[in-house]
C-alpha positions as CSV (number, residue, x, y, z in Angstrom):
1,X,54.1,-199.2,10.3
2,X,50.9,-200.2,7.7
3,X,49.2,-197.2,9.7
4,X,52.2,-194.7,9.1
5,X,52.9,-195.5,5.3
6,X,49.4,-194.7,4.3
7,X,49.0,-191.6,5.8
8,X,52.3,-190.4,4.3
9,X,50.8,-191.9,1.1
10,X,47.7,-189.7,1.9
11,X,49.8,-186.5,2.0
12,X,52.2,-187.2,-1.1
13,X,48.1,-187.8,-3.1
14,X,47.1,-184.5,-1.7
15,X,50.1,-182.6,-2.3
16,X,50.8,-184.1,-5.9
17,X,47.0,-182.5,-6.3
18,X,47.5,-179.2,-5.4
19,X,50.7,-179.3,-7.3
20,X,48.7,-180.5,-10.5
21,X,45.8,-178.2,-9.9
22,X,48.1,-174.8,-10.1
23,X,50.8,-176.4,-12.2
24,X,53.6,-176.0,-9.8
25,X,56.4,-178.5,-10.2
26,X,58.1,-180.0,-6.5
27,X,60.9,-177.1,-7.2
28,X,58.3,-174.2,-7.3
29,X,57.2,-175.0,-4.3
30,X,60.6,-175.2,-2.3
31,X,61.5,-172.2,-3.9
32,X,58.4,-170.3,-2.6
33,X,58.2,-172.1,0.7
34,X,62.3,-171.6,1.5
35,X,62.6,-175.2,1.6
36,X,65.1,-177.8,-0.2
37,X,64.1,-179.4,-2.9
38,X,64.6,-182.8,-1.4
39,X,62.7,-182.5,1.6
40,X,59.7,-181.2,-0.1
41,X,60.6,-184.5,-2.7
42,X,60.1,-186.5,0.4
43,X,56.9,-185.8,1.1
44,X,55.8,-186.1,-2.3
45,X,57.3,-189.5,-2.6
46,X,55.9,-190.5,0.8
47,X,59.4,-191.2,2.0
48,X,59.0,-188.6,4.7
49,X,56.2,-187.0,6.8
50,X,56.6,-183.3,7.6
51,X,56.4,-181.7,11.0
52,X,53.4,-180.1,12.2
53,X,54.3,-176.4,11.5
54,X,55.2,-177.2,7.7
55,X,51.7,-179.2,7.2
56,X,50.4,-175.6,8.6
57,X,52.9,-173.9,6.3
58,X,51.9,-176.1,3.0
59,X,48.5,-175.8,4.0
60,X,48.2,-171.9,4.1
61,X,50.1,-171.8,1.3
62,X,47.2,-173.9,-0.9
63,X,44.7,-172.1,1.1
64,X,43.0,-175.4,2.4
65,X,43.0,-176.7,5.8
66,X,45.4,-179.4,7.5
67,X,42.6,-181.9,7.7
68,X,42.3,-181.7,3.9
69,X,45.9,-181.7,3.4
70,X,46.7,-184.8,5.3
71,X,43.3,-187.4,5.3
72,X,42.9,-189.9,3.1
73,X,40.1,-189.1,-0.1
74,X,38.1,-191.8,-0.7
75,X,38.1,-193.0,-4.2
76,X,34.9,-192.7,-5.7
77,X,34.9,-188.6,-5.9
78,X,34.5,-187.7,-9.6
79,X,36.3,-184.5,-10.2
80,X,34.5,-181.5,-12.2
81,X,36.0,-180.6,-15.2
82,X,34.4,-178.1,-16.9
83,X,36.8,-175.5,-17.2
84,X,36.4,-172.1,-18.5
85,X,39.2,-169.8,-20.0
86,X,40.5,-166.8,-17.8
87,X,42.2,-164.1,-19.6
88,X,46.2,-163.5,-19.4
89,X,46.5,-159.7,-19.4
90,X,49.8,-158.7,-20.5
91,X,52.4,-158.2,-17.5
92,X,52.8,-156.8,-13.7
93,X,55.6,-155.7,-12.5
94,X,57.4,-157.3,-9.5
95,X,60.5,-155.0,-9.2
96,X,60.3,-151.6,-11.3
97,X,56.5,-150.9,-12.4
98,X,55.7,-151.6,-16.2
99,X,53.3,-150.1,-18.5
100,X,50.2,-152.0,-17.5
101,X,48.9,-153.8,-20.8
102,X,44.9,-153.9,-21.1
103,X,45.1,-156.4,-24.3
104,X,44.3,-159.7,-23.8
105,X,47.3,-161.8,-24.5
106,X,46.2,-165.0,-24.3
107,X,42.9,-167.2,-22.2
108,X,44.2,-169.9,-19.9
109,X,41.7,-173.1,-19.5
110,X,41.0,-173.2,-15.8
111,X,38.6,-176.1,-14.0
112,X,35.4,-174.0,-12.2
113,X,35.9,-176.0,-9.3
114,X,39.7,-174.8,-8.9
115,X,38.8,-170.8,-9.4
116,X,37.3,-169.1,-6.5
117,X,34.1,-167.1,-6.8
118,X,34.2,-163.7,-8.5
119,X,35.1,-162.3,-11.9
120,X,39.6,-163.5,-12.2
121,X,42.0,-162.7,-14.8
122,X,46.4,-163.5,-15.4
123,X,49.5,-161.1,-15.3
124,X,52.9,-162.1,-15.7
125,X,55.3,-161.4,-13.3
126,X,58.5,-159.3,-14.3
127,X,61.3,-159.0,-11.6
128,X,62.4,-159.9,-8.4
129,X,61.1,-157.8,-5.7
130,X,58.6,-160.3,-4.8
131,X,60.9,-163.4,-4.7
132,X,61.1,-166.0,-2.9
133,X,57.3,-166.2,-3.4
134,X,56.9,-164.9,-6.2
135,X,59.0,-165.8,-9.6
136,X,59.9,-163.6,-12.6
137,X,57.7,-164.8,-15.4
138,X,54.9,-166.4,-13.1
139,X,51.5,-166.4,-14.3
140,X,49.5,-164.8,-11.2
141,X,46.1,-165.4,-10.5
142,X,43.9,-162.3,-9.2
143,X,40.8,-162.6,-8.1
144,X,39.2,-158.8,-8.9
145,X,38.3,-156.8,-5.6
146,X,38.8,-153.0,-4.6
147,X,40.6,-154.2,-1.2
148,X,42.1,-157.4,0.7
149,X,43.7,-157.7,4.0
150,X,47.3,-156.8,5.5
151,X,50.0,-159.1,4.7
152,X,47.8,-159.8,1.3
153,X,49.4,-160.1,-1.6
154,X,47.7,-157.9,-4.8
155,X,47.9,-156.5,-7.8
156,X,47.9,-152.3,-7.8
157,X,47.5,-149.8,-10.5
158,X,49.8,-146.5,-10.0
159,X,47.0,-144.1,-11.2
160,X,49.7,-141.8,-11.4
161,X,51.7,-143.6,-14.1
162,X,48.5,-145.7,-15.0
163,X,51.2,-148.6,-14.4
164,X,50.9,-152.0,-12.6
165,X,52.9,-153.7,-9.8
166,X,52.7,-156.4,-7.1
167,X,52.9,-156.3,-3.8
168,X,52.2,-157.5,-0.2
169,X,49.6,-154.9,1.4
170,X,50.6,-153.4,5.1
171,X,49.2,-150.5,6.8
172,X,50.3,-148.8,9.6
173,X,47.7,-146.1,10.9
174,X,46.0,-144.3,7.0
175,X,49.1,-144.8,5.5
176,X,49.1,-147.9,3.2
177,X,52.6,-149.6,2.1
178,X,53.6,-151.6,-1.0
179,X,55.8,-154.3,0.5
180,X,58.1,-156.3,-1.5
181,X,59.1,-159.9,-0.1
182,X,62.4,-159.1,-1.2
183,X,64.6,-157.2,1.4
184,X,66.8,-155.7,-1.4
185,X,63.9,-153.9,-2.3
186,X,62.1,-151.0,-0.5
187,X,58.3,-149.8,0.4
188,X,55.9,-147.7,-1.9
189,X,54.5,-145.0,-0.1
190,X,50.9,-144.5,-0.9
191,X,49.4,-141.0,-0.7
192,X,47.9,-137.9,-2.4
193,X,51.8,-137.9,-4.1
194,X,51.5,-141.5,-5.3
195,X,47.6,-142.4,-5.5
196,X,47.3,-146.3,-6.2
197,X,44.1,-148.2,-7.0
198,X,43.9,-152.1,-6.0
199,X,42.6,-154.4,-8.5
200,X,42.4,-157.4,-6.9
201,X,43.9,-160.4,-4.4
202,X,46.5,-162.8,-5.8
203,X,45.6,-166.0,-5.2
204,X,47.7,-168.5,-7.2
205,X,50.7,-168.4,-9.7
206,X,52.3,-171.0,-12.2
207,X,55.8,-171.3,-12.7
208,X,57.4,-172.8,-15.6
209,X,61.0,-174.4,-15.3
């Protein structure tokens, strides 16, 4: 019983941490996961120990492995906390496309050692094509490349309209498709009609309540 308490103890630590680190709340990640509040509650208390397909499903969704989701970190780690600040660029649109704002509207103070490599920058959120995983008024994360792979989520500029959405990247054959997560919504079309430019992979959001 000793054994099972602390490595439920160990999960609720690692969780709680990768909570803290993209300042999620327990109810952001339900919502983005499909799961109730109180069974996600469970497992940060340590009441409850999840099943092995949700410990995969929490763990993609922090992009670590299970091993570093569920073991125990031993106590003397000193955490890095020089930070540096990331630039909010005004908002992308997750529903209708918005006028894509190149002003810097704010810098958020990020720890280096919670950034992944490459140059990153904020945009809001707007709408609800990409919900569940996605929340209007999210802060997104993107980390600035030309391309990322199918089933990627990332932020695109309609060189057409010189406007900004987000969306989950599939192709089938040349023909690339702007996927929203939400089925009331349907696929962008890319092509000569509707060129589009990707500026980067989304790697994180925040979510306030």
């Amino acid at each position: 019983m000793a054994k099972e308490n602390k490595v439920r103890l160990a999960l609720a630590n690692n969780l709680k941490e990768e909570l803290s680190k993209r300042r999620m709340t327990v109810a952001d990640l339900a919502k983005a996961l499909d799961i109730s509040d109180s069974t996600v509650r469970s497992w940060a208390n340590a009441e409850k120990y999840p099943r092995i397909e949700k410990i995969q499903q929490l763990a993609d969704f922090f992009h670590i492995t299970r091993s570093e989701l569920i073991s125990e970190k031993p106590d003397n780690i000193i955490p890095i906390t020089k930070t540096v600040k990331v630039p909010l660029l005004g908002e992308i649109a997750c529903g209708d496309p918005i006028l894509a704002e190149e002003n810097i509207e704010e810098y958020i103070d990020e720890p280096v050692n919670y950034l992944p490599s490459g140059k990153c920058f904020y945009l809001k959120a707007k709408g609800d094509s990409m919900k569940p995983t996605i929340p209007s008024g999210s802060k997104v994360l993107i980390r600035q490349q030309p391309t990322v792979e199918d089933d990627e989520i990332a932020a695109v500029l309609m060189l057409d309209t010189n406007e900004a959405t987000l969306k989950r990247i599939k192709h089938s054959g040349k023909t690339m498709f702007l996927m929203p997560d939400n089925p009331d919504y349907t696929p962008i079309i890319v092509g000569k009609d509707n060129p589009v430019r990707i500026l980067g992979k989304a790697v994180k959001y925040t979510a306030e309540l």
